[in-house]
Phi, psi and omega in degrees: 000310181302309172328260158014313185253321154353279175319318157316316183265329191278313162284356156275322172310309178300000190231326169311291219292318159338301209271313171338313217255311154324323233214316156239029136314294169311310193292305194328306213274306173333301196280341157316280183319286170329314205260025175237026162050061171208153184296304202306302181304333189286308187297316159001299214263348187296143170283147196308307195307340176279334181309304185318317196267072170179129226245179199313289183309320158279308147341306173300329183269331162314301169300349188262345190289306191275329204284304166320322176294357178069196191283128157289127212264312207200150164249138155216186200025044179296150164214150163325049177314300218215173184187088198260014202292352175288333174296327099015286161323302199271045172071355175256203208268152185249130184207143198268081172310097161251158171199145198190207218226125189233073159339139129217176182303312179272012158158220187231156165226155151302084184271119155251153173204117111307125163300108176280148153215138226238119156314319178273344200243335183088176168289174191199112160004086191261306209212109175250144175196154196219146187211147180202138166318320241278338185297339182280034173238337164256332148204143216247131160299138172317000000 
């Protein structure tokens, strides 16, 4: 039994690390695309369940909202919050937590992001939010 779990933890670090390298590969490239402040690009990377819940009018106040931080430059210090792939298992969505330090042109923000990962689909964008001085000036969400 100890064996067992042993095996369990060495292969979930192996599997941590994997999706770490994965996961910030992926949001850079996202967030490139995104950060040229359209709806169209944000939906691209969403996972089908944020889409779902989350309508035409929010997406625009969101993006217009965000559109002050400028073109994105650089991620640093993402880090691992969570890690949920057991849930996967039991019928729900396996997601990935992060939070970390986000470069844009007109300055850095505060990235939290959960991920969805999908087998087939690879990851996908489930919950992105961004806090900055440069946001309290800009236009407030409904």
């Amino acid at each position: 039994m100890l064996g067992l779990v042993a095996t369990f933890f060495l292969a979930s670090e192996r599997r941590e690390t994997a999706y770490q390298e994965a996961s910030s590969r992926y949001l850079a490239a996202a967030l490139q695309d995104i950060s040229r402040w359209e709806t169209s690009a944000l939906l691209r990377y969403l996972a089908p369940e944020a889409r779902r819940t989350v309508t035409g009018q929010q997406l625009e106040t969101l993006i217009a909202r965000y559109r002050v931080l400028g073109e994105f430059e650089r991620l640093s210090e993402l880090e691992l919050q969570r890690l949920s792939i057991l849930s996967g298992w039991f019928g729900g969505p396996r997601l990935l937590g992060y939070r970390g330090e986000a470069r844009f042109a007109n300055g850095t923000a505060h990235l939290t992001a959960t991920l969805k990962v999908d087998d087939d689909a690879g990851l996908s964008i489930y919950n992105l939010n961004f806090s900055s001085p440069l946001l309290e000036t800009a236009p407030a969400a409904p």
